[in-house]
N, C-alpha and C positions, 0 to 999 in steps of 0.2 A: 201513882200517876206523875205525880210531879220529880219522880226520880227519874222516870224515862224521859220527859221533858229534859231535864239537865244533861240528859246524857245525849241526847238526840241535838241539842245545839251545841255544846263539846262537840261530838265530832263533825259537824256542821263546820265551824267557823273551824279547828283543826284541818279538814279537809279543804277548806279554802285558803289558807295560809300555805298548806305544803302543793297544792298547783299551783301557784301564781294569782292568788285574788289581790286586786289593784285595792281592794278596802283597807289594808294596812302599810301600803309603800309610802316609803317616806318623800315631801314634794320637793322637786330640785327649787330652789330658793336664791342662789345666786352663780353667775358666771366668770371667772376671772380669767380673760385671756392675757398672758405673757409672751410678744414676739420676740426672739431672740437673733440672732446671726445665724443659727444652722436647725433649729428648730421652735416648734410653737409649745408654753406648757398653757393646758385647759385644766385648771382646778376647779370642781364646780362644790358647793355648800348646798347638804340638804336639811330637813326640819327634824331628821331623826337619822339612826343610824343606816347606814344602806349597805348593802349585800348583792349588791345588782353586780352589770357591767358597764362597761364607759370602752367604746371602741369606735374607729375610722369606715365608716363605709365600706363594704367588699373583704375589709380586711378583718373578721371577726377571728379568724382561727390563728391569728399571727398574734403573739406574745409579745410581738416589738411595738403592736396597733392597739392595745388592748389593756384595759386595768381594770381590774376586778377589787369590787368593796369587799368591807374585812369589819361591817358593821360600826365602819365611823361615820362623823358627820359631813367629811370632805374629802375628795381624791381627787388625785391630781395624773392626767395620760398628757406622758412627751412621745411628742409624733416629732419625728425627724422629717425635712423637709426632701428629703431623697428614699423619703420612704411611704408607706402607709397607704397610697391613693393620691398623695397632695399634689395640685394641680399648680401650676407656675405659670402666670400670664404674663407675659413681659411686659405688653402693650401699659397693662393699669400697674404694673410693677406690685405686683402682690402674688401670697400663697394660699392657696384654698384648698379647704379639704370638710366633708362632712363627717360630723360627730354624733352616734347616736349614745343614745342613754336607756337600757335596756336593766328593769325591773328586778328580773332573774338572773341568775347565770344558767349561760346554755339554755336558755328558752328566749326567743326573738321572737314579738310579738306587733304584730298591727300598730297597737297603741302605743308602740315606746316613744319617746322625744329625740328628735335629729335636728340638727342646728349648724348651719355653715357658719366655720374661721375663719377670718381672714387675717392678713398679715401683711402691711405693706410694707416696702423696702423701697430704701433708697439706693442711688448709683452713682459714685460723684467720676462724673466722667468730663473733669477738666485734666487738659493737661498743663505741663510745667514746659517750658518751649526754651529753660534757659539753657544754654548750649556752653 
């Protein structure tokens, strides 16, 4: 009895780790945005190592939008500002674009975490009038 017990929660929690059970993902823990001149880098730190994806809204299937974990504790996705979805307001002089954070690779799910960057810029738009 109690060996079918052990075997019966074996493949229990086994069968929930290989679909996607949220009982072992690791929690994103912190966010570091870096604005640069021609792109944004998003490094984010999780509590364990992650195996997920880290991509741009719309743009999951694009390799230039998208970083995939490798089982560490931090990864870091550069979205180039001419690419990916990112949104350019002139008005507030910034760049925007949404970020999700997705558990699995190739499984997008309801619950994953999405968080809008920003990036402001400036414009130095005096001129020099000496002649």
């Amino acid at each position: 009895m109690k060996l079918c017990i052990a075997i019966f929660v074996t493949v229990f929690v086994a069968t929930g780790i290989r679909y996607g059970s949220t009982a072992f993902t690791p929690a994103l823990m912190e966010k570091v945005i870096t604005c640069r001149g021609d792109a944004t880098d998003v490094t984010l730190m999780f509590d364990s190592g992650f195996n997920g994806e880290v991509f741009t809204t719309g743009f999951h299937t694009d390799s230039r939008c998208r970083a995939r974990g490798t089982g560490t504790e931090s990864l870091t996705l550069q979205i180039d500002y001419n690419e990916c979805g990112v949104f350019q307001n002139t008005a507030d002089q910034t760049y925007m674009v949404f970020v999700n954070v997705a558990q699995r690779q190739n499984l997008i799910k309801a619950d994953d975490q999405a968080f809008l960057v920003t990036c402001h810029y400036d414009i130095d738009m005096s001129v020099d009038n000496q002649r």
